[in-house]
C-alpha positions in Angstrom: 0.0 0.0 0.0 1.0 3.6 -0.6 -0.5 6.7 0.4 -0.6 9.1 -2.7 -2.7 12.0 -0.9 -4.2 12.7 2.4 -6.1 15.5 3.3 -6.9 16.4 6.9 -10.4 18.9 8.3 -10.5 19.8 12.0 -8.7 17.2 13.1 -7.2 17.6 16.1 -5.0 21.0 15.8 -5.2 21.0 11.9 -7.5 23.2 10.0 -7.3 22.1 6.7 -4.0 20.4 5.4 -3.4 18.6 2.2 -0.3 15.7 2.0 1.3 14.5 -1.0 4.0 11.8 0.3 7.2 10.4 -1.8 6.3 6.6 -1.6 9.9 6.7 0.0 11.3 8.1 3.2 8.4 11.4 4.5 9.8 13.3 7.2 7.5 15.6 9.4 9.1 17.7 11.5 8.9 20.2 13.9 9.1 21.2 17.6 6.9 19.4 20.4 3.0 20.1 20.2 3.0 21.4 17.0 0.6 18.6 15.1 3.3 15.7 14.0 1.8 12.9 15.6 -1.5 14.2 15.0 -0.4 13.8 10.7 0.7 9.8 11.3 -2.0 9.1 13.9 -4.4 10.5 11.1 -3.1 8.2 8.7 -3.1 4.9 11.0 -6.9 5.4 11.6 -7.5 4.1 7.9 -5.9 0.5 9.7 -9.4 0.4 10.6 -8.3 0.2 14.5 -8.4 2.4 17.5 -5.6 6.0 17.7 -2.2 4.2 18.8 -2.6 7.1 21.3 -5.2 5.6 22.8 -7.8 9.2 22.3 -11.5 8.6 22.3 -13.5 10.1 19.0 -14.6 13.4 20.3 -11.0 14.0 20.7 -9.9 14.0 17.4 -12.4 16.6 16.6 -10.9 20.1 16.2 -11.5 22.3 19.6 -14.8 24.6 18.5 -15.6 22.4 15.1 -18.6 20.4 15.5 -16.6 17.5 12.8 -13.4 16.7 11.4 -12.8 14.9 8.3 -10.1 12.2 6.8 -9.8 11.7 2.9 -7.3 9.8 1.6 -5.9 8.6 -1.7 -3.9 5.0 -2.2 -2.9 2.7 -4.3 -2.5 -1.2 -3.9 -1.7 -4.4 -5.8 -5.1 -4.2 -6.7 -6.0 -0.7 -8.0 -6.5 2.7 -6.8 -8.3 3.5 -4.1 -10.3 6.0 -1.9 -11.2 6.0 2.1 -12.8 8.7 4.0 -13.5 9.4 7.5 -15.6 11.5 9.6 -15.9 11.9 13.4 -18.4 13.8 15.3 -19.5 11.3 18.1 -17.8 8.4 16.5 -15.7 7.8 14.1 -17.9 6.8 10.1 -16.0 5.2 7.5 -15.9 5.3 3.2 -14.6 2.9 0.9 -14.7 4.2 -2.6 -17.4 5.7 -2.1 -19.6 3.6 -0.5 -20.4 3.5 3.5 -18.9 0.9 5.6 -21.1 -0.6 8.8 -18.0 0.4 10.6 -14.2 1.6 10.9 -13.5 -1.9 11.4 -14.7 -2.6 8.0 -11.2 -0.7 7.0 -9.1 -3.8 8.5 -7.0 -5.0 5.7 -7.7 -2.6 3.4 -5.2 -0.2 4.8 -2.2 -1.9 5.9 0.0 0.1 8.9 2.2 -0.7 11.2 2.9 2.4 13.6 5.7 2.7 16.0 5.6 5.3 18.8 7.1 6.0 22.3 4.6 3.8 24.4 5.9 0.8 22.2 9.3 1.3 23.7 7.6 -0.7 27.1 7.3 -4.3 24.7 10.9 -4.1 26.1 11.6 -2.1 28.8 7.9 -3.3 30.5 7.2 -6.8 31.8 5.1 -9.5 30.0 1.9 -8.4 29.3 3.3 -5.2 27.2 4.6 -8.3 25.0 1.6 -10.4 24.9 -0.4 -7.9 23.2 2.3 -6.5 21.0 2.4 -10.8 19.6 -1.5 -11.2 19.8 -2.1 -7.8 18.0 -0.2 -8.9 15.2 -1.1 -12.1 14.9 -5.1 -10.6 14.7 -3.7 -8.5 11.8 -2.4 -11.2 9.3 -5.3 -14.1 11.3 -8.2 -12.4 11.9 -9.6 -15.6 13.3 -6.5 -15.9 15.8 -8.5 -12.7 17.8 -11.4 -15.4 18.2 -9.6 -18.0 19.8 -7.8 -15.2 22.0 -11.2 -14.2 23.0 -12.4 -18.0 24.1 -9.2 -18.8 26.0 -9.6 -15.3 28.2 -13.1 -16.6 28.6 -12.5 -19.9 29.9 -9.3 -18.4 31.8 -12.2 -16.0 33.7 -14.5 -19.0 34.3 -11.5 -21.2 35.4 -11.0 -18.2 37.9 -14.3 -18.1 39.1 -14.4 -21.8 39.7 -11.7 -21.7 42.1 -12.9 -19.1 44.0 -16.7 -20.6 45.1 -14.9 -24.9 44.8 -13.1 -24.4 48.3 -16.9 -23.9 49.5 -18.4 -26.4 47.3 -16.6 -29.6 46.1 -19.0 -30.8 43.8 -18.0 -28.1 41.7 -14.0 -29.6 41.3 -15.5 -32.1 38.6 -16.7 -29.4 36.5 -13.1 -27.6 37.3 -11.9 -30.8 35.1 -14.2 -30.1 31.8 -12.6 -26.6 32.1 -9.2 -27.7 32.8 -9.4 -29.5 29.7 -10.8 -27.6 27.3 -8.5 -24.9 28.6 -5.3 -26.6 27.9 -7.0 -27.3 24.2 -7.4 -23.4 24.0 -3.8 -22.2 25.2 -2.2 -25.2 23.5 -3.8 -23.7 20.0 -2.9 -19.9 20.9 1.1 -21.0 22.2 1.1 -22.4 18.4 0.5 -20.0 16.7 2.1 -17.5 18.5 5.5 -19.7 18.3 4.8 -19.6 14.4 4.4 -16.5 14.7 7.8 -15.7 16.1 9.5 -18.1 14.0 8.7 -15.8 11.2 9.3 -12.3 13.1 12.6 -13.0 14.7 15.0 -13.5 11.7 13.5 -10.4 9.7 14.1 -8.2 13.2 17.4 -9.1 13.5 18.3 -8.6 9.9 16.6 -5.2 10.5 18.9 -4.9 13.7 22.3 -5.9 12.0 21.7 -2.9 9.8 21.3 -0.7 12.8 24.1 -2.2 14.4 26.6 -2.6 11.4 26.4 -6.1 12.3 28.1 -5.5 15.5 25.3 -6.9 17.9 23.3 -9.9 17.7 19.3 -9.6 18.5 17.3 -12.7 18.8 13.6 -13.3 20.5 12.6 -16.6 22.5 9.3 -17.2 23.7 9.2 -18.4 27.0 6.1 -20.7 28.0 5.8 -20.8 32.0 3.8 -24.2 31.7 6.8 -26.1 30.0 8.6 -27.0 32.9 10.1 -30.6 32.2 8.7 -31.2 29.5 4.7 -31.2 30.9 1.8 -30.3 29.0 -0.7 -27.4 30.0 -3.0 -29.6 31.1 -0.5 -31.4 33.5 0.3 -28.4 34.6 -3.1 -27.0 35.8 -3.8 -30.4 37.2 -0.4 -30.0 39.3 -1.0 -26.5 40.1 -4.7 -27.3 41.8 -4.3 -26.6 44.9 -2.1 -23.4 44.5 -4.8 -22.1 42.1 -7.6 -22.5 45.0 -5.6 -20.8 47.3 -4.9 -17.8 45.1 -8.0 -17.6 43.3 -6.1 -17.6 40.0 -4.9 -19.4 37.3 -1.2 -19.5 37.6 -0.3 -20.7 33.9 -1.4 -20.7 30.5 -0.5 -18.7 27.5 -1.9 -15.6 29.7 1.6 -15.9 31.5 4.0 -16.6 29.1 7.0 -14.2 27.8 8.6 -13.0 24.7 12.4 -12.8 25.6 14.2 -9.9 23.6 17.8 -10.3 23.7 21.2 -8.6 22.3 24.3 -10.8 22.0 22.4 -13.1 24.2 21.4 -11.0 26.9 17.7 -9.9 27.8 17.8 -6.5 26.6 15.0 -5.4 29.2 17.5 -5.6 32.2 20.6 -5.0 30.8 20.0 -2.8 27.6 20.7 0.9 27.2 17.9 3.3 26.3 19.7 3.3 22.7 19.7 -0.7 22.2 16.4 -0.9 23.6 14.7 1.6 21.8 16.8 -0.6 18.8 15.1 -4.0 19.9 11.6 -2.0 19.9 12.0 -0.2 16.3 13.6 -3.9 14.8 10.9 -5.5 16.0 8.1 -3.1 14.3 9.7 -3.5 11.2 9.8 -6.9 11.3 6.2 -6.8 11.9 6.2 -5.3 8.5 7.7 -7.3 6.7 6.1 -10.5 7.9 2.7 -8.9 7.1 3.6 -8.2 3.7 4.9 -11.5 3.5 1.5 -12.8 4.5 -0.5 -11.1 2.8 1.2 -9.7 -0.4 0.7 -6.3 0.5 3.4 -3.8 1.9 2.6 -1.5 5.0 2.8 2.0 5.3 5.5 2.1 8.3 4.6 5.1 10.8 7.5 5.8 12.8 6.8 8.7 15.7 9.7 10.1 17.5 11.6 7.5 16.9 14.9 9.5 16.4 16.0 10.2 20.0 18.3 8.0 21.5 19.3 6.8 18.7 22.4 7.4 17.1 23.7 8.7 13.7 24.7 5.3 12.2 20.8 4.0 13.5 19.3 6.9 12.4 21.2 6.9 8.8 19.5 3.6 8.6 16.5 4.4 9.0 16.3 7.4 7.1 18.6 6.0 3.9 18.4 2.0 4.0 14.8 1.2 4.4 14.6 0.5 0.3 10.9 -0.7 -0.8 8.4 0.4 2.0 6.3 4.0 2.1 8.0 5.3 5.8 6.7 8.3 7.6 9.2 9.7 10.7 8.3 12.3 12.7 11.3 14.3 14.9 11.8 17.5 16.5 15.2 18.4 15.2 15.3 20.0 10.9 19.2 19.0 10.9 17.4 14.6 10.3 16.3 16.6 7.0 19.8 17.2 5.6 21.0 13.0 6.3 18.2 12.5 3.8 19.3 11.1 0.3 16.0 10.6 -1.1 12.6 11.3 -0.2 10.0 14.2 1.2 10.0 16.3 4.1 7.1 18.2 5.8 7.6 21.0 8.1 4.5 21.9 10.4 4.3 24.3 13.1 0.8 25.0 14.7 -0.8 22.6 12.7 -0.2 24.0 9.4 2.2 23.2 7.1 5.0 25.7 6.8 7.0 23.7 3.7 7.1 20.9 2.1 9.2 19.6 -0.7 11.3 16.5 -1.9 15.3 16.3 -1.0 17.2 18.3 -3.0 14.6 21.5 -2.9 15.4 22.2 0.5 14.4 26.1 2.2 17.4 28.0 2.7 16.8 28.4 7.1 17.6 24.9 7.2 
């Protein structure tokens, strides 16, 4: 997918701005609070999911506007398209012209992945942050994968409830079997595929990470399953764990506990990575997303990066800006000087949420 034109109404601190991005490298910069994230975060919402920033609807809307409006123009394998979208309440979505039951309806026919500061927690965070970084992007290449998610957490609640009412009622530990076992059948099927799904991601992160690194450190991802202890199944495992799980009211393993090691030469990069590698890990990984999704389903994402420069340095940030060869990026930063490492490509200055300049390299304004 590539983004030919978007145009952007009251939305958020922007008026009315028009975008016409190289289907390379498109850098927006400008200081803080000035409308940058507010130009990718406008562009992920044709994904079809939720702002990455986690805003409600009425908060996109410009402050004193009673709507704002999305339009945008791109082209994939298929043909050229169109998408609109309009909040007031809630967000309303087009498809070439013709009105979708939802935003949702959008999934897969605008292809993103979007990288931003929170995503930095998939390493520096504990467990969960990388449970839903796997299980989002599994959803977004297996749609049906988000329905077996769904049942396991289901049964995983029920489970839970069970063991709090069978210390009071016995009868109730036969039934605690039936769940047991259809449990382990759930969390067996999601472990699989989210150990496919690894096998895939990790060697297109690291290859993304040995350009970042010139090759001089080594990333790798293991998924760590908390139920695999000697060799046991899931289902031995909640058998064993019985008694423990009455006496804490919760289900102590399962896929709902498991971990995504991220490692650099070997060493978990949460606990022993600077802010530089990490960020490094984080950013490798999101591309990686990318490329497996294109890989799955034939079409290439538009690759949002927001402030992703700092704490990087120049040899990571070269790479990003001058070695990413086939994919429509779009980097937002605070500092004009990224502009002039550019070889090819489009830059955007904005200020106040207006666009100040834009033009490809080369045609650069002389106060840079």
């Amino acid at each position: 997918m590539t983004v030919n034109r978007i145009r952007y109404q009251n939305y958020r601190n922007i008026e009315d701005m028009t975008l016409e991005p190289s289907p390379g490298v498109n850098v927006v910069y400008g200081e803080n609070a000035q409308g940058k994230t507010n130009i990718v975060e406008g562009i992920w919402l044709f994904s079809g999911l939720k702002s990455f920033r986690g805003a409600k609807d009425a908060e996109l809307v410009r402050f004193g506007s009673p709507f704002s409006k999305l339009k945008m123009e791109f082209s994939t394998a298929a043909r050229e398209q169109k998408a609109e979208i309009t909040v007031e309440t809630r967000r309303k979505a087009k498809l070439n012209g013709v009105e979708l039951p939802s935003c949702a309806g959008l999934i897969g026919k605008c292809s993103a992945v979007v990288f931003s500061p929170s995503f930095l927690n998939i390493v520096k965070n504990g467990p969960d942050e990388r449970r839903k970084f796997l299980d989002a992007a599994i959803c977004q290449i297996k749609p049906a994968y988000a329905a077996a998610l769904a049942e396991y957490h289901r049964l995983v609640r029920q489970r839970n409830s069970l063991l709090k009412d069978v210390q009071f009622e016995t009868a109730l530990l036969d039934m605690l079997d039936v769940i047991d076992e259809r449990l382990a059948a759930a969390g067996n099927a999601i472990v699989e595929e989210r150990e496919a799904y690894i096998a895939l991601l990790t060697p297109e992160a690291k290859r993304i990470h040995d350009g970042f690194s010139g090759g001089k450190e080594e990333m790798s991802a293991v998924y760590i399953r908390k139920d695999a202890a000697e060799g046991k199944t899931l289902r031995d495992v909640l058998k064993e764990n019985r008694k423990y799980d009455i006496i804490n009211r919760t289900t102590s393993a399962g896929p709902h506990r498991d971990d995504l090691d991220i490692r650099i030469n070997g060493i978990s990069a949460r606990s022993f990575g600077s802010q530089g590698q990490q960020r490094s890990c984080a950013v490798a990984m999101k591309l990686g997303e990318a490329a497996v999704m294109k890989e799955a389903t034939g079409e290439q994402p538009v690759v949002l990066l927001d402030d992703v420069m700092s704490e990087l340095d120049s040899g990571r940030q070269d790479y990003i800006l001058n070695h990413i060869k086939g994919w429509q990026v779009f980097i937002t930063c605070c500092e004009p000087s990224t502009v002039l490492r550019m070889c090819s490509g489009k830059f955007f200055h904005i200020a106040q949420g207006k666009l100040l300049e834009n033009s490809e390299f080369g045609i650069r304004n002389s106060e840079l």
